[in-house]
C-alpha positions in Angstrom: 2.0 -13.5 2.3 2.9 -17.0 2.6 7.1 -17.2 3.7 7.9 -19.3 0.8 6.5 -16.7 -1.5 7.9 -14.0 0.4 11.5 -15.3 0.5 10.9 -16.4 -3.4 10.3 -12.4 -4.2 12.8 -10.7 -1.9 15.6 -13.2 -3.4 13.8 -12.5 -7.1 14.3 -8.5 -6.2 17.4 -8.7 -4.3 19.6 -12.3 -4.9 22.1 -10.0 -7.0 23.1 -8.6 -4.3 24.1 -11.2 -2.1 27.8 -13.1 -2.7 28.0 -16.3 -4.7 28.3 -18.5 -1.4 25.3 -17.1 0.3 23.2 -17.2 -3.0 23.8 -20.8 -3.4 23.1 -21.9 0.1 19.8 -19.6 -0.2 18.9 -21.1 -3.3 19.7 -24.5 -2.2 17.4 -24.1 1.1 14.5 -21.7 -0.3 14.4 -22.5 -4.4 15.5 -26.0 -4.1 13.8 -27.4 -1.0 17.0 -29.0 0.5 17.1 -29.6 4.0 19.5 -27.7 6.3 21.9 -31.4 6.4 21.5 -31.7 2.6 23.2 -28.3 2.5 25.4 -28.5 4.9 26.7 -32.1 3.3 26.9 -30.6 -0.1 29.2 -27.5 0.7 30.9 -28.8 4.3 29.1 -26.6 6.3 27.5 -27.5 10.1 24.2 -27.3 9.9 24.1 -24.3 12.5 26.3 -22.9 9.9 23.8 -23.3 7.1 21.1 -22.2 9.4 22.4 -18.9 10.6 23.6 -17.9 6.9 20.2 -18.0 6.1 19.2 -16.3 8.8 21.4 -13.9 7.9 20.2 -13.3 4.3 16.8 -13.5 5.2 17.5 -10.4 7.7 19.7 -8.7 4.5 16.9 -9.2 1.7 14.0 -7.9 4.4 16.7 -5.0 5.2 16.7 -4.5 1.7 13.3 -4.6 1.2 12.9 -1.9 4.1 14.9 0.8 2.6 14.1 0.6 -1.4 10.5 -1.1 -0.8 11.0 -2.2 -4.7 8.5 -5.4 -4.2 5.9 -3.4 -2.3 6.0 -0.9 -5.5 5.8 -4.2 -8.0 2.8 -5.1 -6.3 1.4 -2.0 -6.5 1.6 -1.6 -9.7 1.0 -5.0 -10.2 -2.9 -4.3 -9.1 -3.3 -0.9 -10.8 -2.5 -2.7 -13.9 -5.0 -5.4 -13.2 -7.8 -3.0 -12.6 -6.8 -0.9 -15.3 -7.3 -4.3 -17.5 -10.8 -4.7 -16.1 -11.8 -1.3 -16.7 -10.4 -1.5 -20.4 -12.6 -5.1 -20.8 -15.4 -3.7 -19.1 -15.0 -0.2 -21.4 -15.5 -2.5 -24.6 -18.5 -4.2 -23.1 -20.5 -0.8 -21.5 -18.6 2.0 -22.9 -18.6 3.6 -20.0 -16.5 6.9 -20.2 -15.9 7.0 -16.5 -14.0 3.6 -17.2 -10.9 5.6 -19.0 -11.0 8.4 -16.6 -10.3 6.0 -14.1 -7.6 4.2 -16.4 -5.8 7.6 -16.6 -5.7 8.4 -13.5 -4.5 4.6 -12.7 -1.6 5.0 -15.4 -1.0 8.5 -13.4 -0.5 7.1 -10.7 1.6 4.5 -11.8 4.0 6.9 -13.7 4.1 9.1 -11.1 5.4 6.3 -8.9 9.0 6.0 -10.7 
């Protein structure tokens, strides 16, 4: 996964967590493209303050991320749900009974997951 779009999901998941200074800074460098003297001008930081805070968060939302694996189950599910879409499209086009055995056992799977 691409780091932008990696840091964009663990922040998504896990930005509630974080205090107001290091969600700003992290939105300011990830969300908002600003560069690390942008930042650093804007809340009278060092940059090698801004840098190592988000450092720091990036190491936090990962550690996160680790422990509850909460994006690794969205995306999970996130697929299931996609094939379960095809195999409901495909069900109207062939009516092929396998089609919602496998959507069961899909939507199993998923519910069992929570």
């Amino acid at each position: 996964m691409e780091k932008i779009v990696e840091q964009t999901l663990l922040y998504d998941f896990y930005g509630e967590l974080l205090n107001a200074h290091q969600k700003q800074i992290y939105e300011d460098a990830v969300l908002n493209d600003l560069t690390l003297s942008e930042i650093a001008d804007e809340h009278g930081i060092s940059r090698q303050g801004v840098h190592d805070l988000i450092k720091r968060v990036d190491k936090t939302l990962n550690g996160y991320e680790s422990k509850l694996h909460l994006i690794e189950k969205f995306m999970t599910t996130k697929e299931k749900v996609h094939k379960i879409n095809e195999l409901s499209n495909d069900y109207i086009v062939s009516k092929n009974i396998d089609n919602i055995h496998t959507i069961q056992q899909l939507a199993e799977d998923i519910l069992d997951t929570f």
